[in-house]
C-alpha positions in Angstrom: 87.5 -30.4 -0.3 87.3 -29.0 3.2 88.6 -30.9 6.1 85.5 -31.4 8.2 86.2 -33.1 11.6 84.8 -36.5 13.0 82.3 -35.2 14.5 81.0 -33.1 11.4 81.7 -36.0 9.2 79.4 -38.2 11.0 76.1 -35.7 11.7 76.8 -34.9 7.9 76.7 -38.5 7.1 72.9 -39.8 9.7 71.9 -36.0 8.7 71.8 -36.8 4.9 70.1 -40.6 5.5 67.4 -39.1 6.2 65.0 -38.4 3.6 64.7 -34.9 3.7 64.1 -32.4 0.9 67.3 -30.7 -0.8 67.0 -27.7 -2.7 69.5 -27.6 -5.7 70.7 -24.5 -6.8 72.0 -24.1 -10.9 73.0 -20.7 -12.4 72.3 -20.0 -16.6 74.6 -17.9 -18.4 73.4 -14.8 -17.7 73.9 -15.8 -13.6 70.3 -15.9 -12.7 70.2 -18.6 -9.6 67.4 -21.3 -10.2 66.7 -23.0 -6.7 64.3 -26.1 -7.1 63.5 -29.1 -4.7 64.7 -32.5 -5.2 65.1 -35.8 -3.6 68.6 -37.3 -3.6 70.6 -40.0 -2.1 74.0 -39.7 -0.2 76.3 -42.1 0.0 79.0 -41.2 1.9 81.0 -39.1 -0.6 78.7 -37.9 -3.5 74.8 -36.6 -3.7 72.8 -38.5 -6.4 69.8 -36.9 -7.3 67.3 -38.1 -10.8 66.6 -34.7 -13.1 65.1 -35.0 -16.4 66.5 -34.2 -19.4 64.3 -31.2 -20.6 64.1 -29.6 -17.0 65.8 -26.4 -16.6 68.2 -27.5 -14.0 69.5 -29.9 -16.4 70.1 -28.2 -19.4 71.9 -24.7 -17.0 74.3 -27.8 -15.7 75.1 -28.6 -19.3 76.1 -25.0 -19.9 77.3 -24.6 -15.9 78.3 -27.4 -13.8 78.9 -25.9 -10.4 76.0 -26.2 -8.3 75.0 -25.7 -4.6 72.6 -28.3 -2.8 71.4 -27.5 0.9 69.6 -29.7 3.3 68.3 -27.9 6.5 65.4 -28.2 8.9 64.4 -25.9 11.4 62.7 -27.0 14.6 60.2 -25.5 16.5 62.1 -24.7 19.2 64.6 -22.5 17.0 67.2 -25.3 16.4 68.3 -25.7 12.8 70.5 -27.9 11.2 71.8 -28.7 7.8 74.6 -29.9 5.2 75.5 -26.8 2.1 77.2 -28.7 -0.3 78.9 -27.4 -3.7 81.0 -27.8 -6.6 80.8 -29.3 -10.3 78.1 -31.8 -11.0 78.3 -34.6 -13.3 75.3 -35.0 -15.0 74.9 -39.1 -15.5 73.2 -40.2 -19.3 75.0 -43.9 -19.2 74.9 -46.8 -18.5 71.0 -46.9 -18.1 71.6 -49.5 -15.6 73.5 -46.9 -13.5 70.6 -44.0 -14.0 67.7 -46.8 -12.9 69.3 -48.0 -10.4 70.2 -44.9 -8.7 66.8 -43.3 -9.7 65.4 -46.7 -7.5 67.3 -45.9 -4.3 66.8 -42.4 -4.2 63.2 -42.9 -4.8 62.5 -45.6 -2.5 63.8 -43.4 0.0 61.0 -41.2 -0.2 58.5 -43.9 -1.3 59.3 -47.2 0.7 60.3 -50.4 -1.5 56.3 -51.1 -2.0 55.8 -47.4 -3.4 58.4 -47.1 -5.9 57.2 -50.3 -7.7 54.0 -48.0 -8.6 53.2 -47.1 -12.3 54.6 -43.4 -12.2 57.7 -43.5 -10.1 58.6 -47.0 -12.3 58.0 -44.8 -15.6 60.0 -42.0 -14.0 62.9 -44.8 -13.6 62.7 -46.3 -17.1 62.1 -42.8 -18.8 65.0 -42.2 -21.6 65.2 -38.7 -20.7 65.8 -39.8 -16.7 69.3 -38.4 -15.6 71.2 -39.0 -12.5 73.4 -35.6 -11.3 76.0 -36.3 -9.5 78.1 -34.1 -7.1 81.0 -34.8 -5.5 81.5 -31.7 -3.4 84.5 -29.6 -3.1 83.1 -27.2 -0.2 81.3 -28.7 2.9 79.5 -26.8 5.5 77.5 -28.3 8.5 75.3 -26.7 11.3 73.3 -28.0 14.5 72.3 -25.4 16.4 
């Protein structure tokens, strides 16, 4: 991985609590990019984010495991800021234990603890086709402008 300093380490780390929308970029064989949005959960070393079995996404990291996520905002005073991270996802069948509980925390960040007890993200949680892709990047880029 790239050695990012202190400083970058730490805006990467209260940039990536927040829960913001990533878009997650996977390539299929022929190298045609598919960018789609996602939640996800950071927790200091690795993204986590819960993919379904029969979505695109998942089934172009079965056949390609390097991937490119990328958080940014950009205010209305012209600032941006962001995290690009990329290299090899895993992509997480079992435990089941594992997928739920890191399909919970990633949705009760964009939820709250009373929302993801709901019907549909709960069936999203418990689904057998529920996946958890994991990347622990090998390239890191940060920017506050």
């Amino acid at each position: 991985m790239n050695p990012l300093s202190n400083e970058k380490i730490s805006f990467m780390n209260n940039f990536l609590a927040k829960p913001l929308i990533a878009r997650m970029a996977t390539a299929n064989p022929n190298c045609q990019p598919h960018v789609v949005p996602v939640w996800f959960g950071w927790d200091g070393k690795s993204i986590w984010i819960s993919a379904f079995a029969s979505t695109r996404k998942v089934k172009e990291l079965l056949q390609n495991p390097k991937i490119s996520v990328v958080v940014d905002i950009a205010e209305e005073n012209g600032n941006t800021q962001g995290v690009l991270l990329e290299g090899k996802a895993v992509i997480i069948k079992e435990p089941r234990e594992l997928v739920q509980r890191q399909s919970c925390w990633i949705y009760t960040r964009y939820l709250g603890e009373e929302g993801v007890q709901g019907k549909e993200p709960q069936s999203w949680i418990h689904d057998p086709e529920n996946r958890i892709v994991r990347l622990t990047p090998d390239f890191i880029h940060t920017w506050n402008y």
